[in-house]
PDB file as gemmi writes it, atoms N, CA and C in Angstrom:
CRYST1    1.000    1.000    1.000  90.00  90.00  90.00 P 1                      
ATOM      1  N   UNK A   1       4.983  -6.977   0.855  1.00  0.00           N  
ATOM      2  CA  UNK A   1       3.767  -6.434   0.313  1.00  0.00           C  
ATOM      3  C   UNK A   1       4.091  -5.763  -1.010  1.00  0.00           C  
ATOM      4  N   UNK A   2       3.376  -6.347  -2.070  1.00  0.00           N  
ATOM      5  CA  UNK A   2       3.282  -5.429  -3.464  1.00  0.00           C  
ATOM      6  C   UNK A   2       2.848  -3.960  -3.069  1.00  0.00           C  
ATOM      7  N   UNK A   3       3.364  -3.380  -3.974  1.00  0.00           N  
ATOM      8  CA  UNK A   3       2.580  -1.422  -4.274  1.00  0.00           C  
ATOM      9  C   UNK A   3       2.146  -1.753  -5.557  1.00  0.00           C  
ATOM     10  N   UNK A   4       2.949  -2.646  -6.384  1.00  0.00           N  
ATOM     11  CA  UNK A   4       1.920  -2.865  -7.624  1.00  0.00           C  
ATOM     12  C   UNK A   4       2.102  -4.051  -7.517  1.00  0.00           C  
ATOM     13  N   UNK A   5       0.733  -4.266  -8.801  1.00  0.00           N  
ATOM     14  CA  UNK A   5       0.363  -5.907  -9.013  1.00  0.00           C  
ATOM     15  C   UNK A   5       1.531  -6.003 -10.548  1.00  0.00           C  
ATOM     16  N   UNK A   6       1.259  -7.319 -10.274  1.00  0.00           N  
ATOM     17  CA  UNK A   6       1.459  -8.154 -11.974  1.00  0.00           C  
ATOM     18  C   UNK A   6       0.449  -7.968 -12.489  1.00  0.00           C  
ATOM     19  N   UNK A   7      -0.196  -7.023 -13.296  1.00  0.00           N  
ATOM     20  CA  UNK A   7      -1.668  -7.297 -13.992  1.00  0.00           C  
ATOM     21  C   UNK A   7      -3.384  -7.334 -13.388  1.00  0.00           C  
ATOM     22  N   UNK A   8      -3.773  -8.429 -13.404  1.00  0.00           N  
ATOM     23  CA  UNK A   8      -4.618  -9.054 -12.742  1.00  0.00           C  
ATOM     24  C   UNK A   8      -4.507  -9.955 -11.581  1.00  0.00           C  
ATOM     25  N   UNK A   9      -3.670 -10.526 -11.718  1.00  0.00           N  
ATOM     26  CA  UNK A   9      -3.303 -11.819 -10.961  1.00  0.00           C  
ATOM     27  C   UNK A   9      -3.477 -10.968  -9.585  1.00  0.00           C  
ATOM     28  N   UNK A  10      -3.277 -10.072  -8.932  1.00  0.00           N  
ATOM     29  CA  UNK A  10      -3.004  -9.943  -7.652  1.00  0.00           C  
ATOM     30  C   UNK A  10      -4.780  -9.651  -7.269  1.00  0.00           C  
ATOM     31  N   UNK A  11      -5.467  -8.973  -7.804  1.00  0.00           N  
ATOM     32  CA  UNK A  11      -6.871  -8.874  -7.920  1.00  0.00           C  
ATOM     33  C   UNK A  11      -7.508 -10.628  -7.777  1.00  0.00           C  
ATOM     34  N   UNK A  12      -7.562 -11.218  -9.051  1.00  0.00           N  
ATOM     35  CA  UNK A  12      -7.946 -12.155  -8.877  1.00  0.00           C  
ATOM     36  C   UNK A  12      -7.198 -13.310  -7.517  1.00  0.00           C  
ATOM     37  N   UNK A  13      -6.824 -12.979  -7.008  1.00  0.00           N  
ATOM     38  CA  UNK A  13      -5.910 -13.638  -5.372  1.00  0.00           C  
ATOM     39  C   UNK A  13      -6.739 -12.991  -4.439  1.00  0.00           C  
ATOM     40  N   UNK A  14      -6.870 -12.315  -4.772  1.00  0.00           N  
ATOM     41  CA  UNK A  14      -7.743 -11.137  -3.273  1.00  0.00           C  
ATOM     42  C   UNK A  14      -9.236 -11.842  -3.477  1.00  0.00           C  
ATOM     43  N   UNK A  15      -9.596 -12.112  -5.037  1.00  0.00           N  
ATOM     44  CA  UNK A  15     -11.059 -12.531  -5.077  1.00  0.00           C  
ATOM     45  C   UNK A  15     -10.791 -13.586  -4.454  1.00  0.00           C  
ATOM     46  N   UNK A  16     -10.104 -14.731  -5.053  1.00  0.00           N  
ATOM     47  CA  UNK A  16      -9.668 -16.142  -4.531  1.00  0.00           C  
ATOM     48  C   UNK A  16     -10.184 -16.255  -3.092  1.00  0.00           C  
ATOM     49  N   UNK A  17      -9.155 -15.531  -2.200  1.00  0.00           N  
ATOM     50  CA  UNK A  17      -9.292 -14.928  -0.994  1.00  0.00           C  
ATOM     51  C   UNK A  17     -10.357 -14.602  -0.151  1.00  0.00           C  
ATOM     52  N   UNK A  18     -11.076 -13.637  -0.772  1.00  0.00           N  
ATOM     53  CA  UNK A  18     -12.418 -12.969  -0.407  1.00  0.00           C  
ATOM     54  C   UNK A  18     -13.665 -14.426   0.106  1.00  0.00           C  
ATOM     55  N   UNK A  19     -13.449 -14.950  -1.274  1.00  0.00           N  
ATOM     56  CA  UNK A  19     -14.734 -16.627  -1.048  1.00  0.00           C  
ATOM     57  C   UNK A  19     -14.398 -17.235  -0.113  1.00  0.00           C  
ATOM     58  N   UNK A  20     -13.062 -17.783   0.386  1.00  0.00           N  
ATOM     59  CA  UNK A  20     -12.699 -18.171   1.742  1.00  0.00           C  
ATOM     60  C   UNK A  20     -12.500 -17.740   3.075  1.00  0.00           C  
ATOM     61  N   UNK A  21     -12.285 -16.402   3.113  1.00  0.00           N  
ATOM     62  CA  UNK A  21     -11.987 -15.620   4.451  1.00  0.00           C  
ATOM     63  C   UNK A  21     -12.471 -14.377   3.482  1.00  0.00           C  
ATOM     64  N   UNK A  22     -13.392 -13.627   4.141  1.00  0.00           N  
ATOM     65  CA  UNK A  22     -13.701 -12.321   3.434  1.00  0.00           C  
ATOM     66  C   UNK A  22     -12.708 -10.980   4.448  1.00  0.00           C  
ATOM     67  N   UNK A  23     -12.732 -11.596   5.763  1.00  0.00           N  
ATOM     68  CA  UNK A  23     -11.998 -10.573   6.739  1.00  0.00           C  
ATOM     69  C   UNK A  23     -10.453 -10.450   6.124  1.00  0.00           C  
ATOM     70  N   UNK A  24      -9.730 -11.388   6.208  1.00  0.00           N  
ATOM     71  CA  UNK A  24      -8.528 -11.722   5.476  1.00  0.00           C  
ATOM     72  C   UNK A  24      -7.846 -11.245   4.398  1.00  0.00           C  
ATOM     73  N   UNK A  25      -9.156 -10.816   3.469  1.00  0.00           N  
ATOM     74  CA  UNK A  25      -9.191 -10.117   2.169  1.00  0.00           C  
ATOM     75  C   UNK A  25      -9.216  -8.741   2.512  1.00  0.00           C  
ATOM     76  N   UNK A  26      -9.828  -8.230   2.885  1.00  0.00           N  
ATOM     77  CA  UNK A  26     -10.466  -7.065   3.527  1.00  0.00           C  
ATOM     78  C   UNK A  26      -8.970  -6.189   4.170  1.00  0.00           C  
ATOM     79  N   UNK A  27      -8.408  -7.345   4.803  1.00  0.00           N  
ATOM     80  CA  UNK A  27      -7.120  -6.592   5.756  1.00  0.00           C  
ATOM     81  C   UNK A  27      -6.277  -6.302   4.422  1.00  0.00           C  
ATOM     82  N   UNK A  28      -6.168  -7.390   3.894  1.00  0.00           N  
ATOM     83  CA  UNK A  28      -5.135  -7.445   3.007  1.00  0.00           C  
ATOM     84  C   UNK A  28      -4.929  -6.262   1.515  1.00  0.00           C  
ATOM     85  N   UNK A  29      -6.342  -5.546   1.352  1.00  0.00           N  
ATOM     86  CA  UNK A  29      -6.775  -5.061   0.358  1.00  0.00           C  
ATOM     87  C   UNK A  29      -6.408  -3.545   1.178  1.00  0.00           C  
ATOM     88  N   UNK A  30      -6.940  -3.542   2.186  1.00  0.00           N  
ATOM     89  CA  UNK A  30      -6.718  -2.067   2.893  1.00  0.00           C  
ATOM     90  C   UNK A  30      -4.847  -1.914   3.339  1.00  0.00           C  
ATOM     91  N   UNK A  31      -4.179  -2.836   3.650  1.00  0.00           N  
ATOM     92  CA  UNK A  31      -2.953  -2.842   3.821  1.00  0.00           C  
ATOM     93  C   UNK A  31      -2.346  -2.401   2.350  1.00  0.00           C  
ATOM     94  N   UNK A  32      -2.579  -3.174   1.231  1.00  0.00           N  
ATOM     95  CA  UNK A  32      -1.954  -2.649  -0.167  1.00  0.00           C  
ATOM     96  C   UNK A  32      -2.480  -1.500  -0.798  1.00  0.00           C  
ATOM     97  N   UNK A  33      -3.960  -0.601   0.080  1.00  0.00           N  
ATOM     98  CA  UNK A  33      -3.842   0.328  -0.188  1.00  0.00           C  
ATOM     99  C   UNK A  33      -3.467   1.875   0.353  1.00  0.00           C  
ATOM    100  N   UNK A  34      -2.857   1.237   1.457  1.00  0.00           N  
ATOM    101  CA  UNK A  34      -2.466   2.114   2.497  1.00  0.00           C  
ATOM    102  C   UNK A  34      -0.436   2.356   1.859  1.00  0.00           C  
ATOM    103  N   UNK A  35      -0.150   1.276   1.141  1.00  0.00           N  
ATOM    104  CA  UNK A  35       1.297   1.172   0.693  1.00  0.00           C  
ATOM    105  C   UNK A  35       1.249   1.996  -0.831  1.00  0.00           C  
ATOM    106  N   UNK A  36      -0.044   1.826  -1.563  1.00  0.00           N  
ATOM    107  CA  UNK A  36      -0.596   3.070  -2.994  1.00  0.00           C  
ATOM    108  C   UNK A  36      -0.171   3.867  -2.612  1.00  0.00           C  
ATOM    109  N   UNK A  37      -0.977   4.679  -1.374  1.00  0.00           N  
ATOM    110  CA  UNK A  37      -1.522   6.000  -0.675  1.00  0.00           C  
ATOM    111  C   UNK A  37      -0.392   6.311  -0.627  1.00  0.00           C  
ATOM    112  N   UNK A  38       0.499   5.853   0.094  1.00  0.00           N  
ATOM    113  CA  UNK A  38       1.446   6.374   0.748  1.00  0.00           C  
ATOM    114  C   UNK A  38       2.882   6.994  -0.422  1.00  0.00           C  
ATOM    115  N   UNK A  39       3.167   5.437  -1.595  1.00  0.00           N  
ATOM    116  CA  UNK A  39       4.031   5.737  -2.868  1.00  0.00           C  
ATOM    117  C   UNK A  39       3.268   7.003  -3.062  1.00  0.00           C  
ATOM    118  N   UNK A  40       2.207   7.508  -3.751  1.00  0.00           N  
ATOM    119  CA  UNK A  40       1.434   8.295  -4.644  1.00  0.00           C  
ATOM    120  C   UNK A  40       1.745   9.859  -3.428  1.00  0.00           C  
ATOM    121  N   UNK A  41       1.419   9.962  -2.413  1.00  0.00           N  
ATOM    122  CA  UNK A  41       1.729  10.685  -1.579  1.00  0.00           C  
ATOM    123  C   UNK A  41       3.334  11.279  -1.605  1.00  0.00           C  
ATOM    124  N   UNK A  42       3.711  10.123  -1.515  1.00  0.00           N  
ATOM    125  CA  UNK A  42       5.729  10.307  -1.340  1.00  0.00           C  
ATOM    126  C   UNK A  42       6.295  10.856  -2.949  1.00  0.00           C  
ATOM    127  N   UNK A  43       5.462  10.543  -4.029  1.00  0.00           N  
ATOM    128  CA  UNK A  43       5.764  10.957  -5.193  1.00  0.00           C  
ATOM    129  C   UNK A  43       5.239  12.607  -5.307  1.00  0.00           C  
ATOM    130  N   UNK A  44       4.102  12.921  -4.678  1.00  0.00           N  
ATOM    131  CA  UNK A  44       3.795  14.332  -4.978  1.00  0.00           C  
ATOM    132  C   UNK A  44       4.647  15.004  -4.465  1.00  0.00           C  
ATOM    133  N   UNK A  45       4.852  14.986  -3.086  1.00  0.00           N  
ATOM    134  CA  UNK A  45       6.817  15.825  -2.147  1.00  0.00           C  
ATOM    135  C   UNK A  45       7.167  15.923  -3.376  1.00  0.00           C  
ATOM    136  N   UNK A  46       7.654  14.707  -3.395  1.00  0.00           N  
ATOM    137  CA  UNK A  46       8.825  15.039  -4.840  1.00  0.00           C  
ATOM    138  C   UNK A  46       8.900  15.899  -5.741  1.00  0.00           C  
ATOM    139  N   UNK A  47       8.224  15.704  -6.268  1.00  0.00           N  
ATOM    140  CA  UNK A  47       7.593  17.033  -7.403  1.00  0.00           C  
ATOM    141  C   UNK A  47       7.700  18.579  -6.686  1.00  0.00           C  
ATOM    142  N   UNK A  48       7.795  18.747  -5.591  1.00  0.00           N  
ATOM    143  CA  UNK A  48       7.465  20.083  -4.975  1.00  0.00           C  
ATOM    144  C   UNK A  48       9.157  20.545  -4.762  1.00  0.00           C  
ATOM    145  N   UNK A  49      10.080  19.503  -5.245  1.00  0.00           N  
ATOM    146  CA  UNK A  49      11.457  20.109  -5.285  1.00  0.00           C  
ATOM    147  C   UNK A  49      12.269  20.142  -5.838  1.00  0.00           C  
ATOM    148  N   UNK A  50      12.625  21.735  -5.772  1.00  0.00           N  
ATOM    149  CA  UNK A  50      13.558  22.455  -7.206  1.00  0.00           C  
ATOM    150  C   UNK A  50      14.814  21.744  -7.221  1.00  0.00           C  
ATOM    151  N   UNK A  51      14.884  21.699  -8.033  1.00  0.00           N  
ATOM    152  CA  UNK A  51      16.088  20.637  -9.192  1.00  0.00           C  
ATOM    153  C   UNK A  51      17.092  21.941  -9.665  1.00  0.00           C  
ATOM    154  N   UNK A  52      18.038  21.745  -9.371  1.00  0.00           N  
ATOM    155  CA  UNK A  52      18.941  22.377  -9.360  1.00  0.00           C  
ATOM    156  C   UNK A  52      19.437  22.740 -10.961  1.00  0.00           C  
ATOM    157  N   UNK A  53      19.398  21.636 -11.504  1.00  0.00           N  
ATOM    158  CA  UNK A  53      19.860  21.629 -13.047  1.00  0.00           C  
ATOM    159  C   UNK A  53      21.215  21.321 -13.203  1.00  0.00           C  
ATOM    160  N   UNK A  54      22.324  21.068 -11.587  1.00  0.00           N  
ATOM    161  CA  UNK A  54      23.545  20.180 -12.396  1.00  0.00           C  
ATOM    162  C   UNK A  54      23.531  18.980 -12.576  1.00  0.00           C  
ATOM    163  N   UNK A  55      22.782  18.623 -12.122  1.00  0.00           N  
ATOM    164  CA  UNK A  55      22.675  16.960 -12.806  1.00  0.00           C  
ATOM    165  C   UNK A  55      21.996  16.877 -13.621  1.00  0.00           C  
ATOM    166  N   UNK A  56      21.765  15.959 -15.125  1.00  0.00           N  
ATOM    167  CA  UNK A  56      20.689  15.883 -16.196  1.00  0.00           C  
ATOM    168  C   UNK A  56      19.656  15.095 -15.631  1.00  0.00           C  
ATOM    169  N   UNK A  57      18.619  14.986 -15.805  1.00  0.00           N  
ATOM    170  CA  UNK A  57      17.704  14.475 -15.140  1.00  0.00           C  
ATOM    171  C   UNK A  57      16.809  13.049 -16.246  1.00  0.00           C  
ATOM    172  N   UNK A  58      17.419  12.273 -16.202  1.00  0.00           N  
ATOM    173  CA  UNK A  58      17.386  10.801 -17.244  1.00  0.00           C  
ATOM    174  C   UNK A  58      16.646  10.265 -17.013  1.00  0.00           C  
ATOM    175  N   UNK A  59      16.309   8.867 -17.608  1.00  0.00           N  
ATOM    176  CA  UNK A  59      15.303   8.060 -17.891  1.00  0.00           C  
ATOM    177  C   UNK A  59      15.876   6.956 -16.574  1.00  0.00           C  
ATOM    178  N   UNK A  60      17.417   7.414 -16.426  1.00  0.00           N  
ATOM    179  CA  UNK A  60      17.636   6.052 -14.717  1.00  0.00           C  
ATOM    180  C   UNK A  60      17.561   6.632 -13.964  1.00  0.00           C  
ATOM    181  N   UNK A  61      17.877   7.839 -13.815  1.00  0.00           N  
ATOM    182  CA  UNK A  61      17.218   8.832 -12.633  1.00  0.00           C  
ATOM    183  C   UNK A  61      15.749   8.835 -12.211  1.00  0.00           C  
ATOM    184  N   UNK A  62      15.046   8.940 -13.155  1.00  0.00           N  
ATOM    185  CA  UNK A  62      13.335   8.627 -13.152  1.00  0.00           C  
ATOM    186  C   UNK A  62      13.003   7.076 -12.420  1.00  0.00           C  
ATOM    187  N   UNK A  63      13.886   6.091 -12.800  1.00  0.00           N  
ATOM    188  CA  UNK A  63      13.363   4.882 -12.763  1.00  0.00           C  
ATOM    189  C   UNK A  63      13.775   4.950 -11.418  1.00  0.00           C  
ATOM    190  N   UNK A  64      15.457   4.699 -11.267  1.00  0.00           N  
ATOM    191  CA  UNK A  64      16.062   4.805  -9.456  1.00  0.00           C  
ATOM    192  C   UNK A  64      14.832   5.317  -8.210  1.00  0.00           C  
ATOM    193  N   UNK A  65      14.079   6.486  -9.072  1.00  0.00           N  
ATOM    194  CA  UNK A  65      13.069   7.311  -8.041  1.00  0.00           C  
ATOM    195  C   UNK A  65      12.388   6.738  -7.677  1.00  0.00           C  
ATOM    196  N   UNK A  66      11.364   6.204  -8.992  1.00  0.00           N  
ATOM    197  CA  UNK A  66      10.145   5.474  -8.617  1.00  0.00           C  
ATOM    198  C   UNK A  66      10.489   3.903  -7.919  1.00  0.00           C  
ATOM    199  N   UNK A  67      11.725   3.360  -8.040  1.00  0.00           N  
ATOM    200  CA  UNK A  67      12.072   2.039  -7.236  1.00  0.00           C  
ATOM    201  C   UNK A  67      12.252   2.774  -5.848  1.00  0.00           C  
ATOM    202  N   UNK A  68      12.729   3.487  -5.373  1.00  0.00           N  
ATOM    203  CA  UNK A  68      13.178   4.162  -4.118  1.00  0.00           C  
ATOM    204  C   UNK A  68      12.026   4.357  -3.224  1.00  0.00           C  
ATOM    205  N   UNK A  69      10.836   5.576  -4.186  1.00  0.00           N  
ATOM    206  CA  UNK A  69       9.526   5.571  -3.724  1.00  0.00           C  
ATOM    207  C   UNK A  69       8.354   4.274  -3.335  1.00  0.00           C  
ATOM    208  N   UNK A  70       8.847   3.511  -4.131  1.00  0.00           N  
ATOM    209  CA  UNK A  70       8.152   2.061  -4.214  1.00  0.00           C  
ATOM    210  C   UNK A  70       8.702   1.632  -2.668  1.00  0.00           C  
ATOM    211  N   UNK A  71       9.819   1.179  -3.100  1.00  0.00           N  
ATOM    212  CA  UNK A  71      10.606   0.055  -1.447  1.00  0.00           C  
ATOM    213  C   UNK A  71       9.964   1.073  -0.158  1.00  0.00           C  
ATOM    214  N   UNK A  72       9.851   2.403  -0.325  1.00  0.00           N  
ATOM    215  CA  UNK A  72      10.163   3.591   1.066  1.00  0.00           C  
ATOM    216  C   UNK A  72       8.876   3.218   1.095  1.00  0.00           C  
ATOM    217  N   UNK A  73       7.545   3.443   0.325  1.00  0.00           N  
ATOM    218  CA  UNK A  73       6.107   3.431   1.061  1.00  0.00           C  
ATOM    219  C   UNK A  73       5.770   1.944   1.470  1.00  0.00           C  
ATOM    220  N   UNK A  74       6.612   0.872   0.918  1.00  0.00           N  
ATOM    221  CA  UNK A  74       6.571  -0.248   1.649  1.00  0.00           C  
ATOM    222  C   UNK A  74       7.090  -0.558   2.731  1.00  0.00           C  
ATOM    223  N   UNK A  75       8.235  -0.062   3.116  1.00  0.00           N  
ATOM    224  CA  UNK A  75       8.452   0.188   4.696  1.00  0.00           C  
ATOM    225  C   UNK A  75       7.487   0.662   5.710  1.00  0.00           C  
ATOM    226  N   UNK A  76       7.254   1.729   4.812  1.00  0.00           N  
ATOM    227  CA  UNK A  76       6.458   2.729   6.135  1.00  0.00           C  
ATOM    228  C   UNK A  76       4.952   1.947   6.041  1.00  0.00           C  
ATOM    229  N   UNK A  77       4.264   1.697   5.088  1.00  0.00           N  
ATOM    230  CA  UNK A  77       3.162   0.935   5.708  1.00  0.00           C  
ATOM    231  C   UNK A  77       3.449  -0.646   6.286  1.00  0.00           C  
ATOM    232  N   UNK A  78       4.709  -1.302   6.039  1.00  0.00           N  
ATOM    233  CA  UNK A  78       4.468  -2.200   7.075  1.00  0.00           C  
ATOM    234  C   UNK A  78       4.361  -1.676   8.710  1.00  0.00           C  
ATOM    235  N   UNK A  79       5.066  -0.767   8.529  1.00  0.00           N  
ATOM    236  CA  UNK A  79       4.905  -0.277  10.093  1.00  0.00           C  
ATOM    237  C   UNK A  79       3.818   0.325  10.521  1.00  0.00           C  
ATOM    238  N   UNK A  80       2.735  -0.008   9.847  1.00  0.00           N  
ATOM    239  CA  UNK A  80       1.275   0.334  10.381  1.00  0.00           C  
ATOM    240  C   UNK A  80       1.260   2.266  10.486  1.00  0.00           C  
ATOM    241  N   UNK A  81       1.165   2.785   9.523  1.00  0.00           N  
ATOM    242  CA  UNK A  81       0.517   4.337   9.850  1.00  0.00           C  
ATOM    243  C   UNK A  81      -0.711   4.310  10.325  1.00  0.00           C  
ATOM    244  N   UNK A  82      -1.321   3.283  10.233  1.00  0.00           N  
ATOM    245  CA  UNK A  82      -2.958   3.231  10.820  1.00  0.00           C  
ATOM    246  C   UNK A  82      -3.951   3.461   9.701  1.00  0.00           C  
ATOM    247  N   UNK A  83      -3.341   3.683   8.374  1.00  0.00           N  
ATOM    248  CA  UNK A  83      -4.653   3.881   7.434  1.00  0.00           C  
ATOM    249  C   UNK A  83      -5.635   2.429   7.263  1.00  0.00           C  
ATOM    250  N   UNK A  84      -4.629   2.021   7.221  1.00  0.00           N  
ATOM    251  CA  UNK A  84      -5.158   0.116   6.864  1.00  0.00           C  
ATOM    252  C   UNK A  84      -5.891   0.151   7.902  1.00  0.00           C  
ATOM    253  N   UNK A  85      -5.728  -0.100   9.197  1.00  0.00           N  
ATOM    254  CA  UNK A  85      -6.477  -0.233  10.221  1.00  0.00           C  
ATOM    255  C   UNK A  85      -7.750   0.342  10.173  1.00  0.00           C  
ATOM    256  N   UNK A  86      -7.805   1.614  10.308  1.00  0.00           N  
ATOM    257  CA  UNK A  86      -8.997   2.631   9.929  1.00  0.00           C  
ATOM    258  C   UNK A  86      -9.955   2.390   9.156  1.00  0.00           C  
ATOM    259  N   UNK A  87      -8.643   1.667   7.721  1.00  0.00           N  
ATOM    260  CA  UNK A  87     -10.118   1.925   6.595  1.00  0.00           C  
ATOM    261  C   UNK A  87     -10.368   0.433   6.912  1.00  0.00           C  
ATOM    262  N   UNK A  88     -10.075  -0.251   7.554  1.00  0.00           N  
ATOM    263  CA  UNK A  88     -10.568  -2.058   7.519  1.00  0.00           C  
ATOM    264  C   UNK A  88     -11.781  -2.030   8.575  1.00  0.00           C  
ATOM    265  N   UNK A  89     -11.849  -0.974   9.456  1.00  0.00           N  
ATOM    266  CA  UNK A  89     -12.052  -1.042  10.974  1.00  0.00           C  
ATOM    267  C   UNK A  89     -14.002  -0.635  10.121  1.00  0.00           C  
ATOM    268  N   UNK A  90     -13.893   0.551   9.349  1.00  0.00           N  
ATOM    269  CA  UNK A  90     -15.066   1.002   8.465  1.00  0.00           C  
ATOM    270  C   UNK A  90     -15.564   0.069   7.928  1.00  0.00           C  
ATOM    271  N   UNK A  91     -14.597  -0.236   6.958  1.00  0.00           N  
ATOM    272  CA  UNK A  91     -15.236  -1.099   5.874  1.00  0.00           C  
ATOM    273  C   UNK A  91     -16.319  -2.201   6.198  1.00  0.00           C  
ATOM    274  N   UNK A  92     -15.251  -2.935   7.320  1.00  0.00           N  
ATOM    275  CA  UNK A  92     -16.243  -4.225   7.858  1.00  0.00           C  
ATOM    276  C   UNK A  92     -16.810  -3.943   8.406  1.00  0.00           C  
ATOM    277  N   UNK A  93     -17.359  -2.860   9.179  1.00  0.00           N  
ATOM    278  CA  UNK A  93     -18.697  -2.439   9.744  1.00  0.00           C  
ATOM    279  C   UNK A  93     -19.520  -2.499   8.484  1.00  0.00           C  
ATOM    280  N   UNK A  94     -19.272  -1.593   7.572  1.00  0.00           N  
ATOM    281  CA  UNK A  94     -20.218  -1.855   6.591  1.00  0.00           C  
ATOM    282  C   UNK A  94     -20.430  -2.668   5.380  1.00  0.00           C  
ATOM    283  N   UNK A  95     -19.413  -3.817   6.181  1.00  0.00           N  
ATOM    284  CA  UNK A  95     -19.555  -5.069   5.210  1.00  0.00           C  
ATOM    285  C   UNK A  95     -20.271  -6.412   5.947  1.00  0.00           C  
ATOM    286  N   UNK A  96     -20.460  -5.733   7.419  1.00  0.00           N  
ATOM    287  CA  UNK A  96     -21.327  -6.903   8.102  1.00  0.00           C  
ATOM    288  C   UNK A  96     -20.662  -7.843   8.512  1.00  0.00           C  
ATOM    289  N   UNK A  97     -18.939  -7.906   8.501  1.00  0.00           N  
ATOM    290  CA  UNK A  97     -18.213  -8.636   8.975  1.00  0.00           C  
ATOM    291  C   UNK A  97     -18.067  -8.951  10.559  1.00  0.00           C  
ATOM    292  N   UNK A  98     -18.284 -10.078  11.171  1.00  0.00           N  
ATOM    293  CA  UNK A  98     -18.124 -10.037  12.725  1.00  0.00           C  
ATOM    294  C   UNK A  98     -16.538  -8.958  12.837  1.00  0.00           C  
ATOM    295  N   UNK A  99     -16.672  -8.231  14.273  1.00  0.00           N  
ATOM    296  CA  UNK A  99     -15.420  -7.863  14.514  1.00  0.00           C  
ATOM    297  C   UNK A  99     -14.591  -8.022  14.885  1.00  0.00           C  
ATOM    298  N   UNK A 100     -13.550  -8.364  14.583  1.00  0.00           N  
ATOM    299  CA  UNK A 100     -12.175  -8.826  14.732  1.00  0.00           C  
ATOM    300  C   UNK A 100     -10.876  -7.454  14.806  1.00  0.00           C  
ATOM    301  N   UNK A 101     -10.308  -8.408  15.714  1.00  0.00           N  
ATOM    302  CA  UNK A 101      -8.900  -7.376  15.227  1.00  0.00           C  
ATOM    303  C   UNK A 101      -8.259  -7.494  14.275  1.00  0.00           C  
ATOM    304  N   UNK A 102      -7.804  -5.822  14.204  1.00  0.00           N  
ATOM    305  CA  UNK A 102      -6.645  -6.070  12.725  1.00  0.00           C  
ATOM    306  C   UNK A 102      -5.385  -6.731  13.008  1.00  0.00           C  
ATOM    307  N   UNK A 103      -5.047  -7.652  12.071  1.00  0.00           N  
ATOM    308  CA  UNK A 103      -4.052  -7.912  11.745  1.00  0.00           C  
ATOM    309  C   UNK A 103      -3.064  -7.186  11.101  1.00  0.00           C  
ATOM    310  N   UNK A 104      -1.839  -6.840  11.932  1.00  0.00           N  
ATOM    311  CA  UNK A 104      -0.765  -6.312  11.239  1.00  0.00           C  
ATOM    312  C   UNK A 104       0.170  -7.369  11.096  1.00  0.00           C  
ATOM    313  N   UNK A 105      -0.073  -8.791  10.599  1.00  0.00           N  
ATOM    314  CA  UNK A 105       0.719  -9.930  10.008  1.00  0.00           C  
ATOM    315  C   UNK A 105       1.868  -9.538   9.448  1.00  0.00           C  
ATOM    316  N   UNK A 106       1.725  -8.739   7.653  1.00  0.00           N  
ATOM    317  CA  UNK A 106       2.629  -8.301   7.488  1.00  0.00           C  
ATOM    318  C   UNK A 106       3.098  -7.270   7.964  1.00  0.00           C  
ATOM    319  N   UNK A 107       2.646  -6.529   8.671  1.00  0.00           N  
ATOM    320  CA  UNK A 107       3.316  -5.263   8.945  1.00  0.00           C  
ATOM    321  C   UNK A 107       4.083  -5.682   9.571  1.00  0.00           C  
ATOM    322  N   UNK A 108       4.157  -6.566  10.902  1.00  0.00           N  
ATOM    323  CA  UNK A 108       5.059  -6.594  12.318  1.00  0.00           C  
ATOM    324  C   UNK A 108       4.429  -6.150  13.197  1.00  0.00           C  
ATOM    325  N   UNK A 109       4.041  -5.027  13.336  1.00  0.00           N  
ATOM    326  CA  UNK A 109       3.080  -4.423  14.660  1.00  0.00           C  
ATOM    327  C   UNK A 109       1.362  -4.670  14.863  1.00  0.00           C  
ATOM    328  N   UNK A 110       0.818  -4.432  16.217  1.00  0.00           N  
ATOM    329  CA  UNK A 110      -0.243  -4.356  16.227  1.00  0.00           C  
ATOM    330  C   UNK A 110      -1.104  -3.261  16.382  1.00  0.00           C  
TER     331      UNK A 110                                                      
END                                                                             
């Protein structure tokens, strides 16, 4: 699962998507934003801790972070925290979608 897109392209896939299976889309849109939530979440911690000042704090230090934060909230939402679920479980109520179960495809779990 992406945390970010290439651009557009991952948007326009979800539309792609949406015209053929709208449920499908739906999972898939709430799963990549449950893996946002979670980076954007795991990045604020961060910020909340004091830095000692013996190490210089660089432009590969910065980057190492945000790759670290990236791979870690993609773990943890494949393993289903349940946001995806939740917000898919809403949504398609109020998208008029028959109800189905969620798919945790990529995640692994159900």
């Amino acid at each position: 699962m992406r945390v970010r897109g290439e651009g557009f392209a991952d948007l326009y896939r979800l539309e792609k998507m949406a015209q053929k299976d709208p449920g499908r889309a739906l999972q898939e849109a709430c799963r990549e934003f449950e893996a946002l939530f979670l980076q954007i979440l795991l990045r604020g911690m961060e910020r909340t801790v004091l830095r000692s000042g013996l190490f210089p704090e660089g432009l590969e230090m910065r980057i190492y972070r945000d790759l670290y934060y990236e791979q870690l909230a993609r773990d943890l939402s494949g393993r289903g925290l349940g946001i995806a679920r939740l917000l898919y479980r809403d949504l398609s109520q109020k998208m008029g979608l028959k109800p189905a179960s969620y798919s945790a495809e990529k995640g692994g779990r159900r």
